[in-house]
KOLGUDREN-836354 format. One line per field, with one value per residue: residue number from 0; chain; residue in three letters; x negated, y, z of N, C-alpha, C in turn. Coordinates in steps of 0.2 Angstrom, whole numbers. Atoms other than C-alpha are relative to their C-alpha. Layout:
<fikols>
n	NUM | ...
chain	A | ...
res	ALA | ...
n.east	X | ...
n.north	Y | ...
n.up	Z | ...
ca.east	X | ...
ca.north	Y | ...
ca.up	Z | ...
c.east	X | ...
c.north	Y | ...
c.up	Z | ...
</fikols>
This chain:
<fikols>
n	0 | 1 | 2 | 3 | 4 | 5 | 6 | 7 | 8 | 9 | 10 | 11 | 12 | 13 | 14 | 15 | 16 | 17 | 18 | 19 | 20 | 21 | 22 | 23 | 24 | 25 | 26 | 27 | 28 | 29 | 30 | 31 | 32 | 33 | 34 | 35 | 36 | 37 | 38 | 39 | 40 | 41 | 42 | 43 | 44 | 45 | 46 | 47 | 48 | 49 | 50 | 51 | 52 | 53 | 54 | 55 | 56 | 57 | 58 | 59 | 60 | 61 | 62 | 63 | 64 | 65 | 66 | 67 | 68 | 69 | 70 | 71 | 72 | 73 | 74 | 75 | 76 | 77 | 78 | 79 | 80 | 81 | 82 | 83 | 84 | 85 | 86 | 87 | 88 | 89 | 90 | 91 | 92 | 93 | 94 | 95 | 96 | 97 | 98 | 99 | 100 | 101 | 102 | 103 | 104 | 105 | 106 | 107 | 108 | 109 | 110 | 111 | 112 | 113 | 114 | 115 | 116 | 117 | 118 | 119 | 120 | 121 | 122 | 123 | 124 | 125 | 126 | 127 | 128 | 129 | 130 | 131 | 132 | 133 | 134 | 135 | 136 | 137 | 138 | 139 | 140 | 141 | 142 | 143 | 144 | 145 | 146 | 147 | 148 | 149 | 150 | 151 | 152 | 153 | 154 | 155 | 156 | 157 | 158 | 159 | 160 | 161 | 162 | 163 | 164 | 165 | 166 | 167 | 168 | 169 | 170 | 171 | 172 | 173 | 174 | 175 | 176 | 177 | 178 | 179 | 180 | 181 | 182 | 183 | 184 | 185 | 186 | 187 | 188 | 189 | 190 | 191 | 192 | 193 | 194 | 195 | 196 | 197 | 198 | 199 | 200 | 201 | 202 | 203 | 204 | 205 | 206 | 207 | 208 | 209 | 210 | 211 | 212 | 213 | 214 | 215 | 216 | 217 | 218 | 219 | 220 | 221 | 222 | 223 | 224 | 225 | 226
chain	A | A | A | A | A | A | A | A | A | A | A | A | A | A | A | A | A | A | A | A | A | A | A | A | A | A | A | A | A | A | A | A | A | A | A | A | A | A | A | A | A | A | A | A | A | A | A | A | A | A | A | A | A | A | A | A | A | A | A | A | A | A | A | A | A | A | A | A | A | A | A | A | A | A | A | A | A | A | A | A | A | A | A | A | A | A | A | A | A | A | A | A | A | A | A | A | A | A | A | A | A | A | A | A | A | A | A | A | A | A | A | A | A | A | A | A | A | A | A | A | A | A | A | A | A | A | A | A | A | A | A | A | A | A | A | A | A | A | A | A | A | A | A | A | A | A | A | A | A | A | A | A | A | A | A | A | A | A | A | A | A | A | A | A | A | A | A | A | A | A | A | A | A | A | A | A | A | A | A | A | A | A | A | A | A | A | A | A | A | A | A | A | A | A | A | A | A | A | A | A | A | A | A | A | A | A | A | A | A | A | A | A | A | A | A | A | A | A | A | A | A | A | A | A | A | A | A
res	UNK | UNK | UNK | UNK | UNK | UNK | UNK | UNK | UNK | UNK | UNK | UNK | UNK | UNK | UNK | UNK | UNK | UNK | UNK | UNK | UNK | UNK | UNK | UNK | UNK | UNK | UNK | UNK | UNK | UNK | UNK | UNK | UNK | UNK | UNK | UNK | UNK | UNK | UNK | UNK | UNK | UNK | UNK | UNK | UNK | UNK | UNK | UNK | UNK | UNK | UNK | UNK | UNK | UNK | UNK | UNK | UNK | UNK | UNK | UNK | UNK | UNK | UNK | UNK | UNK | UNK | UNK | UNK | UNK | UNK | UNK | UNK | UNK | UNK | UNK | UNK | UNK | UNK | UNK | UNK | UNK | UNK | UNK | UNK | UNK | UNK | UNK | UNK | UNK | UNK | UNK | UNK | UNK | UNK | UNK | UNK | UNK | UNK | UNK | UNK | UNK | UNK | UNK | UNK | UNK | UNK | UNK | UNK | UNK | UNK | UNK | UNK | UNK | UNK | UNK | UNK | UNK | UNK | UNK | UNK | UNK | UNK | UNK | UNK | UNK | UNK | UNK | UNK | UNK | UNK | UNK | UNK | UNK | UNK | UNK | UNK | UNK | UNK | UNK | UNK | UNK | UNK | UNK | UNK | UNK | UNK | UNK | UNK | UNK | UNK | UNK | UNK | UNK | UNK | UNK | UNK | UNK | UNK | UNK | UNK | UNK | UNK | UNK | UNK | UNK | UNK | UNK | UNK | UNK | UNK | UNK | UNK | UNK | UNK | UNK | UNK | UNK | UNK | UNK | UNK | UNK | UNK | UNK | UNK | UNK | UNK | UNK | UNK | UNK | UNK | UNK | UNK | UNK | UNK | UNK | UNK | UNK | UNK | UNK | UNK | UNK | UNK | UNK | UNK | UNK | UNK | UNK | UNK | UNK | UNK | UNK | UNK | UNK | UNK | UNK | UNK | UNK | UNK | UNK | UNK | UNK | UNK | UNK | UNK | UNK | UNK | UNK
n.east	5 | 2 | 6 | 5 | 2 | 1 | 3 | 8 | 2 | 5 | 6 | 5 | 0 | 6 | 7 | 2 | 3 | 8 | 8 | 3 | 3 | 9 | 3 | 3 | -5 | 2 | 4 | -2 | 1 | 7 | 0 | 5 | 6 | 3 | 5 | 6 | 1 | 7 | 1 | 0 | 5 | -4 | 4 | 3 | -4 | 3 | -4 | 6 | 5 | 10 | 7 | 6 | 6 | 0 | 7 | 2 | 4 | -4 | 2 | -4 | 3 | -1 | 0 | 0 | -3 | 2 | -1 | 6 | -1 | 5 | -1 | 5 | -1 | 8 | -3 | 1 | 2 | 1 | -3 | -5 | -1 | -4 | -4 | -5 | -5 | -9 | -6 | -1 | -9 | -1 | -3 | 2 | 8 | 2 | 6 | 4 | 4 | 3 | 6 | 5 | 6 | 2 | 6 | 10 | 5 | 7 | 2 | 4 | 2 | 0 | -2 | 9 | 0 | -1 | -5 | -1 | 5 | 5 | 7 | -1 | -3 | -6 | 1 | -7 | 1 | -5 | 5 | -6 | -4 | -6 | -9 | -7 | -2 | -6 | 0 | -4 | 5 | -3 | 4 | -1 | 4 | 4 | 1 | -5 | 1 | -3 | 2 | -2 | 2 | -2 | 6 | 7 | 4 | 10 | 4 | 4 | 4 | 1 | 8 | 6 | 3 | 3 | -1 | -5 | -5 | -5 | -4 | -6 | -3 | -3 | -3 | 1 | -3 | 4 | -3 | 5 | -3 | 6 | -3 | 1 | 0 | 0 | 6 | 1 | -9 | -1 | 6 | -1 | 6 | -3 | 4 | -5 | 0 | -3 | 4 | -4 | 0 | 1 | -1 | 5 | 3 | 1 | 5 | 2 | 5 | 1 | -6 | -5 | 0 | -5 | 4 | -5 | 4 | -4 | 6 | -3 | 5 | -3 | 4 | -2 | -3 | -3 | -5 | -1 | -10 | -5 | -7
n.north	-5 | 2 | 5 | -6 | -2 | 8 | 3 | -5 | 0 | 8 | -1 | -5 | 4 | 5 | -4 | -1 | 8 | 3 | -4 | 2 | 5 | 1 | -5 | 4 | 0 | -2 | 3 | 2 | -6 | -1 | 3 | -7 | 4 | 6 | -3 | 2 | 2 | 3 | 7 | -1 | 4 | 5 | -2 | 5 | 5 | 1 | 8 | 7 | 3 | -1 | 5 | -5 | 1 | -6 | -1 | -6 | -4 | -2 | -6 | 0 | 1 | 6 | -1 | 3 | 0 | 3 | 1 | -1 | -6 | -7 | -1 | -1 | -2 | -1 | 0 | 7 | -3 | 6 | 1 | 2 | 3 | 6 | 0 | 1 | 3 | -3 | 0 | -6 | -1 | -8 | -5 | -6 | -2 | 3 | 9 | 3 | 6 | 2 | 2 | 3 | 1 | 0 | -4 | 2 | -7 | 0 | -6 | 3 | -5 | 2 | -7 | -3 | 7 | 1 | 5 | 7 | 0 | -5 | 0 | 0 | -3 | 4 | 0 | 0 | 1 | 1 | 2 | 3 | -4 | 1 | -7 | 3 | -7 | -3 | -7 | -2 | -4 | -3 | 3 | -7 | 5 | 4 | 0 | 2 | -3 | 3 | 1 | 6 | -1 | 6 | 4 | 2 | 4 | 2 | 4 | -8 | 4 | -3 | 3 | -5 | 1 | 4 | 6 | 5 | -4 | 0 | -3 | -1 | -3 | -4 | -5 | -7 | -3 | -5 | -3 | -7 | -3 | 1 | -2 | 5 | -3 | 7 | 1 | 5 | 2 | 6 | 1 | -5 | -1 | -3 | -2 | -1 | 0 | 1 | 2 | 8 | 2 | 4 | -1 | -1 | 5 | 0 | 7 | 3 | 0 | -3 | 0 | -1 | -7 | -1 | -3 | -3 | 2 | -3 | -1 | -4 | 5 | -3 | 6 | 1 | 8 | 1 | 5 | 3 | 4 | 3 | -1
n.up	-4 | -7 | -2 | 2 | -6 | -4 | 4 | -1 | -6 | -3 | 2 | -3 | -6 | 2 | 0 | -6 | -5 | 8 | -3 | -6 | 1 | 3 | -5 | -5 | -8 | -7 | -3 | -8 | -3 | -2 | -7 | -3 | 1 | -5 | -6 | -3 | -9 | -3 | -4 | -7 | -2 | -5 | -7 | -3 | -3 | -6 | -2 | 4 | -6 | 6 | -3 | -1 | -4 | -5 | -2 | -3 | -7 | -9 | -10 | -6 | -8 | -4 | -9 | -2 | -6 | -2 | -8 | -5 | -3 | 6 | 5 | 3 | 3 | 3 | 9 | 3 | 6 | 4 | 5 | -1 | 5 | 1 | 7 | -1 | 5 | -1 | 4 | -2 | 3 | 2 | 2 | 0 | 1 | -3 | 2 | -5 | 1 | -6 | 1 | -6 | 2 | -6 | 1 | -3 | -4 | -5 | -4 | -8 | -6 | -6 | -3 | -3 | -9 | -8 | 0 | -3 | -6 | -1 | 4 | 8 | 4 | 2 | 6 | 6 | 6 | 5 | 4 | 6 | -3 | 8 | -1 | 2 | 2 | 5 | 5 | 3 | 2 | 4 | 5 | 6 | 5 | -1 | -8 | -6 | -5 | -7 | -7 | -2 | -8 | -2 | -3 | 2 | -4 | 3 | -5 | -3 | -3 | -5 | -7 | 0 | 8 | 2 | -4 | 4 | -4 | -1 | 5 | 0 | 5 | -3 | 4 | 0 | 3 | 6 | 5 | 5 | 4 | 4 | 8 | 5 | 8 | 7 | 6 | 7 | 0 | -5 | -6 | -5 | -6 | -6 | -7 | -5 | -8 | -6 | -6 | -1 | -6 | -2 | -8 | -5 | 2 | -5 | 0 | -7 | -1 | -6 | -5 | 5 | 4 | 5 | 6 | 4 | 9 | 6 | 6 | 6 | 9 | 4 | 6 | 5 | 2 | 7 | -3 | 6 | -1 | 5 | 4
ca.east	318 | 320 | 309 | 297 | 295 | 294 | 281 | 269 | 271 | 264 | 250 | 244 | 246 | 234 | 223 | 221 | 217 | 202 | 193 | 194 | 187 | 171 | 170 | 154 | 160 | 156 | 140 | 139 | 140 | 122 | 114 | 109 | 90 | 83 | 76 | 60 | 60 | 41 | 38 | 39 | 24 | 34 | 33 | 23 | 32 | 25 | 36 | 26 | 15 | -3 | -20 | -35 | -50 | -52 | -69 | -72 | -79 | -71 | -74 | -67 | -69 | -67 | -66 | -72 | -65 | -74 | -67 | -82 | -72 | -87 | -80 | -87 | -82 | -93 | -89 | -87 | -93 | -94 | -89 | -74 | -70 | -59 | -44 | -27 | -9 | 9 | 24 | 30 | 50 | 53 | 68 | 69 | 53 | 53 | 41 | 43 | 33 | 24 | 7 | -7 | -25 | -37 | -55 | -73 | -80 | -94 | -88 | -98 | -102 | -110 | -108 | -121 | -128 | -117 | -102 | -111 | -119 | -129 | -143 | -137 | -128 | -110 | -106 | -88 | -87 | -74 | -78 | -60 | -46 | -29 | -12 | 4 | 13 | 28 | 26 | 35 | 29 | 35 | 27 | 23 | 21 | 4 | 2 | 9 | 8 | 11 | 14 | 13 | 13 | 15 | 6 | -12 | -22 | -41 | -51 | -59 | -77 | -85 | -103 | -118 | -128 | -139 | -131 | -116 | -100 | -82 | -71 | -50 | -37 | -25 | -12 | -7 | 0 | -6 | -2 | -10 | -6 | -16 | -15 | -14 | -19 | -15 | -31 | -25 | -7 | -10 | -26 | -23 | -37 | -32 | -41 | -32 | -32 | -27 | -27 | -25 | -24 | -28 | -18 | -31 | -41 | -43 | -62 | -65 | -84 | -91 | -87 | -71 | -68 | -52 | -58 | -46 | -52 | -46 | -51 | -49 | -54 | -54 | -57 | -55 | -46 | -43 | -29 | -23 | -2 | 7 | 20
ca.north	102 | 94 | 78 | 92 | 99 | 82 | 77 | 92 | 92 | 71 | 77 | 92 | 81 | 69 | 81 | 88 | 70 | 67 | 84 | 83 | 66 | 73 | 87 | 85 | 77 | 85 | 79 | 73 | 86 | 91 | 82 | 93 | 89 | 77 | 84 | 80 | 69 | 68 | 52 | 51 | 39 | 26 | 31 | 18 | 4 | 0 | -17 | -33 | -44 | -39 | -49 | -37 | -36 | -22 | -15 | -2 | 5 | 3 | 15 | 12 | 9 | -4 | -5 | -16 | -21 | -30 | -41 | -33 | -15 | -8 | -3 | 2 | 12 | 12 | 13 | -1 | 2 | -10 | -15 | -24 | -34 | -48 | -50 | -45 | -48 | -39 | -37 | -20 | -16 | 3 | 13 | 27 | 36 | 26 | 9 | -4 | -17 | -28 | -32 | -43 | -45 | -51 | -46 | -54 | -39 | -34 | -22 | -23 | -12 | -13 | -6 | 2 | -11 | -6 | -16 | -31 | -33 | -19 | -27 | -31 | -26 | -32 | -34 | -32 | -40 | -40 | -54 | -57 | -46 | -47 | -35 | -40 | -23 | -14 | 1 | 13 | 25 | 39 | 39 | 54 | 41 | 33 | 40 | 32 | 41 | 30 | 26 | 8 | 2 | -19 | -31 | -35 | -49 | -54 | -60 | -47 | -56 | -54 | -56 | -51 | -45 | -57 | -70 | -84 | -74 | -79 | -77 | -71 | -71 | -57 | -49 | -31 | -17 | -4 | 8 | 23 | 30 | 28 | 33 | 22 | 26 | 13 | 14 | 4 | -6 | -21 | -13 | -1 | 7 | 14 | 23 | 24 | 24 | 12 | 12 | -5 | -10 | -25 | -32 | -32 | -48 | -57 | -70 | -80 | -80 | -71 | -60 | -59 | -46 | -38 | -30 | -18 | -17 | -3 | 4 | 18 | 8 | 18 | 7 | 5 | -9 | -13 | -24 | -34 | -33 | -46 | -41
ca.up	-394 | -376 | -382 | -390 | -375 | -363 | -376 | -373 | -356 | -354 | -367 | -357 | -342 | -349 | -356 | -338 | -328 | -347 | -339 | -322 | -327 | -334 | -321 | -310 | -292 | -276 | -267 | -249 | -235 | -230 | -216 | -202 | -197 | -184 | -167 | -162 | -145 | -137 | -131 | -113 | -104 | -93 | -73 | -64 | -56 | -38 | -35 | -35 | -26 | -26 | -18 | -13 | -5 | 10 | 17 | 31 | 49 | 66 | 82 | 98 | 117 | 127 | 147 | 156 | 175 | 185 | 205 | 212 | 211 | 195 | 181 | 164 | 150 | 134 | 112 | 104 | 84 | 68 | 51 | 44 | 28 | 21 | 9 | 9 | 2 | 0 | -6 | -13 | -18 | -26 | -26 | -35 | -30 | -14 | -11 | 4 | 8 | 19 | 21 | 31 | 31 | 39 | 42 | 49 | 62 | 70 | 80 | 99 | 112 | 128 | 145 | 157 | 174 | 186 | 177 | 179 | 195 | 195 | 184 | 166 | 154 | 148 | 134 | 120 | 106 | 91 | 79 | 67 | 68 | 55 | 56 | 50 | 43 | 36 | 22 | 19 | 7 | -6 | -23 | -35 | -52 | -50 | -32 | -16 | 0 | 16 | 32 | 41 | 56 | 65 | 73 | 75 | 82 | 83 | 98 | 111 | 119 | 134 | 145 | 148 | 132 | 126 | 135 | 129 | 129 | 134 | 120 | 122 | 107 | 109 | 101 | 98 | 90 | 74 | 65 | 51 | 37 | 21 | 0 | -14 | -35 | -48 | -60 | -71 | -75 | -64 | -52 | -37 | -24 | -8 | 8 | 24 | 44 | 58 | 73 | 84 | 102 | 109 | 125 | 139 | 140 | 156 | 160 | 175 | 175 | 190 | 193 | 185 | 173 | 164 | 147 | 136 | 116 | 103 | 88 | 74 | 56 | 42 | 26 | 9 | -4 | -19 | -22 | -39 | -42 | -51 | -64
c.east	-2 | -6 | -4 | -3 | -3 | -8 | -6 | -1 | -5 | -5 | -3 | -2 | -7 | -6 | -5 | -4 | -8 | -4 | 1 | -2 | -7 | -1 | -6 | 3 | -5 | -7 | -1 | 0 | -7 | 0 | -3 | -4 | 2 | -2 | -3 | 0 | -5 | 3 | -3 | -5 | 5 | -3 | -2 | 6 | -4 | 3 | -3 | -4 | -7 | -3 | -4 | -6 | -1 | -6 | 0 | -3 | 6 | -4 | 5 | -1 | 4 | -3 | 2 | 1 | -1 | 3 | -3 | 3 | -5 | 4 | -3 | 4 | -4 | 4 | -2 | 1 | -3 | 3 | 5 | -1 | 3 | 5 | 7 | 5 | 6 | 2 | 3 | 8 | 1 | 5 | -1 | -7 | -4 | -2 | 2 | -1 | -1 | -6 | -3 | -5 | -3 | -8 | -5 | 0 | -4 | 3 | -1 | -1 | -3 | -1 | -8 | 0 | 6 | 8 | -2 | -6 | -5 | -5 | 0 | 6 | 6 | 2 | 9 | -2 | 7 | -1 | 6 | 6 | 3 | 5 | 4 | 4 | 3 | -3 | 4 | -3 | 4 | -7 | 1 | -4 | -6 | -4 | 2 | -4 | 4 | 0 | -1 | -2 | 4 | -3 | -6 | -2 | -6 | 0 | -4 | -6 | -4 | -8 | -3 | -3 | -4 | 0 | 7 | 5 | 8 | 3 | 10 | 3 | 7 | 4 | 0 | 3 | -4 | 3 | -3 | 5 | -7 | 3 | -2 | 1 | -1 | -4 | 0 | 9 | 0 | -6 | 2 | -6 | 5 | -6 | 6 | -2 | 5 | -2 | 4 | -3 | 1 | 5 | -6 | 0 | -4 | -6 | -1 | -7 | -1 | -4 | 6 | 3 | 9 | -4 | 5 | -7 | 6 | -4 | 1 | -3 | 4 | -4 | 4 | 2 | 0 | 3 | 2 | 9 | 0 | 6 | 4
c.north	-3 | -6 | 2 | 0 | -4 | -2 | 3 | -1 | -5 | 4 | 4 | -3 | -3 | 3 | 3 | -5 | 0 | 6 | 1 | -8 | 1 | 7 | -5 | -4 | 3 | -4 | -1 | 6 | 0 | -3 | 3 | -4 | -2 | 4 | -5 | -4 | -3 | -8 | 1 | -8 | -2 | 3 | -9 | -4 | -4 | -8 | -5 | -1 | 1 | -3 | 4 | -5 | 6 | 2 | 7 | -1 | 1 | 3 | 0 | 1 | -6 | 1 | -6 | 2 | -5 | -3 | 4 | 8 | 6 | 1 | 5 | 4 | 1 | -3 | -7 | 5 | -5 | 1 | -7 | -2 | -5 | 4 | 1 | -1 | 3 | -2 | 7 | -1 | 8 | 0 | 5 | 1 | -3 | -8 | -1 | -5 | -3 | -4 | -2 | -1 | -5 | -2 | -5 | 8 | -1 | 7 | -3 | 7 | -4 | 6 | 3 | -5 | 1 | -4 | -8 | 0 | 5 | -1 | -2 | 2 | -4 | 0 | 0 | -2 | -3 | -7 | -3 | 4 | 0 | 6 | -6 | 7 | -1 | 5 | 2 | 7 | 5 | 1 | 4 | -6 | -4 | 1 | -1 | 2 | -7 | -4 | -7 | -3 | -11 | -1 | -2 | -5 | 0 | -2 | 7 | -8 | 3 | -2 | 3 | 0 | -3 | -5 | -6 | 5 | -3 | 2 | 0 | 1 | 4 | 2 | 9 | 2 | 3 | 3 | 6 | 0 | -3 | 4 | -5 | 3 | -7 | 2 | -1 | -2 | -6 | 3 | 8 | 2 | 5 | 3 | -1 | -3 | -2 | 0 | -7 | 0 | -4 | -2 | -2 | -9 | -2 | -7 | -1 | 0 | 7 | 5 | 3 | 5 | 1 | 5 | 2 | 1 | 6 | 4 | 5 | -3 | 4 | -3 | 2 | -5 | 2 | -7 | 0 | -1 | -4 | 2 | -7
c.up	6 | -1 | -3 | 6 | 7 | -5 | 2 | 5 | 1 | -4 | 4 | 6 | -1 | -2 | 8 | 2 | -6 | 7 | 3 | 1 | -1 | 4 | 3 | 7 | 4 | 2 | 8 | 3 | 2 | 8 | 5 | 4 | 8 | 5 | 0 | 7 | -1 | 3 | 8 | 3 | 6 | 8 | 2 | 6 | 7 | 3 | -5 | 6 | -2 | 6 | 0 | 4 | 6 | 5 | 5 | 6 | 5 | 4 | 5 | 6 | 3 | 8 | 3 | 10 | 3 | 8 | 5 | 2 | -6 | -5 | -6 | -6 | -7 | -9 | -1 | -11 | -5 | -7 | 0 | -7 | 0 | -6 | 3 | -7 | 3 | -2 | -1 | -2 | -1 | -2 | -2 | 2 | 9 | 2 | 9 | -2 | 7 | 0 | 4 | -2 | 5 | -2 | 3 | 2 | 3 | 3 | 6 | 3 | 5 | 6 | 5 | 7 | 3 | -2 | 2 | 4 | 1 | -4 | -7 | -2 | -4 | -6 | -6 | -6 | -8 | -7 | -8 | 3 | -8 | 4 | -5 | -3 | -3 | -3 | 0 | -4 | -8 | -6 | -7 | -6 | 3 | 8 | 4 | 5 | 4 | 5 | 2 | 6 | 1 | 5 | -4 | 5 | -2 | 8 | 2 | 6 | 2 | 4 | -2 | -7 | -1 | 2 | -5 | 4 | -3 | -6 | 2 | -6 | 2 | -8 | 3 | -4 | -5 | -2 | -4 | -6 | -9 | -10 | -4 | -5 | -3 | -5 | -5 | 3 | 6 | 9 | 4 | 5 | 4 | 5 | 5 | 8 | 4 | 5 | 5 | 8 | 3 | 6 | 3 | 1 | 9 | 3 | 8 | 3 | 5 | -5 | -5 | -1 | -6 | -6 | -5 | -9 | -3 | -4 | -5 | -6 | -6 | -6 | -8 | -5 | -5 | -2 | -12 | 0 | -6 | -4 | 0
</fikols>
């Protein structure tokens, strides 16, 4: 009877294991869906060496100081152009740099008789003028807002109008502000305002004359970065 019993038990055993053999099996667990992530359009990258070109209008005054005790005051006014070249570096939403240019001018002025000897007319004249400049500037994506400020050189020249006039090279100071928009991925345009002041310029022709030069130039660029 025991090995009866022993007997059924292994067969119903085996019979178990057969149909849970030919049961379905389970199917994976379900996969919960995907979200959706828009594509996000890269922020502009303002770091890099870029090459322009720069065009604008200078307004200023210049004051002549003559031995004789006359003295002159009188606009000096003219165009500016040439090529420039930086370097930017951007943290975060922060850009420096450092830039130079340098310009061909026509800015001139002249004064009224009584600076030079009472019967002609004197004469300023601006004919090449560069800067040297730091940026620093804050920058909403393809916008940069900013300030700069260095040194400026050029030549401040002197005599009567219509005459052969002395020329001085001179250093000086700048500074303005200006805005820059990237157009495109390598091409940027700018507006912006310096202002620049010459050290005072000292000629020996009679009668010997000290002569100040400065200028408000508001121009525009357009500049090429390198990736």
């Amino acid at each position: 009877m025991k090995r009866l019993l022993i007997a059924g038990a292994l067969a119903f055993a085996a019979a178990g294991h057969a149909l849970a053999a030919d049961l379905p099996q389970p199917g994976p667990p379900p996969q919960a869906p995907v979200a959706y992530i828009p594509t996000v359009a890269p922020v502009y990258n303002w770091g890099g060496i870029y090459f322009g070109v720069n065009g604008g209008y200078g307004f200023g005054k210049s004051k002549q100081t003559s031995t004789l005790g006359t003295t002159g005051t009188f606009n000096t006014t003219g165009f500016l152009v040439g090529p420039t070249l930086g370097a930017n570096f951007q943290t975060d939403a922060f850009v420096f740099g450092i830039e130079g240019d340098f310009d061909a001018s026509w800015m001139q002025g002249t004064s009224g008789p009584a600076v030079c000897l009472g019967t002609v007319q004197c004469e300023t004249k601006n004919t090449w003028l560069g800067t040297l400049r730091a940026r620093v500037g804050y920058a909403a994506d393809r916008v940069l807002f900013y300030g700069t400020a260095g040194g400026a050189f050029g030549n401040i020249e002197q005599g009567v109008k219509g005459g052969s006039l002395a020329s001085s090279s001179k250093a000086g100071w700048t500074a303005g502000a200006g805005v820059e928009v990237a157009f495109a991925d390598n091409w940027t345009a700018r507006v912006e305002y310096l202002f620049v002041a010459l050290q005072n310029a000292s000629f020996s022709a009679p009668p010997a004359t000290t002569v100040t030069f400065n200028a408000n130039i508001v121009r525009l660029g357009v500049d090429y970065k390198f990736r």
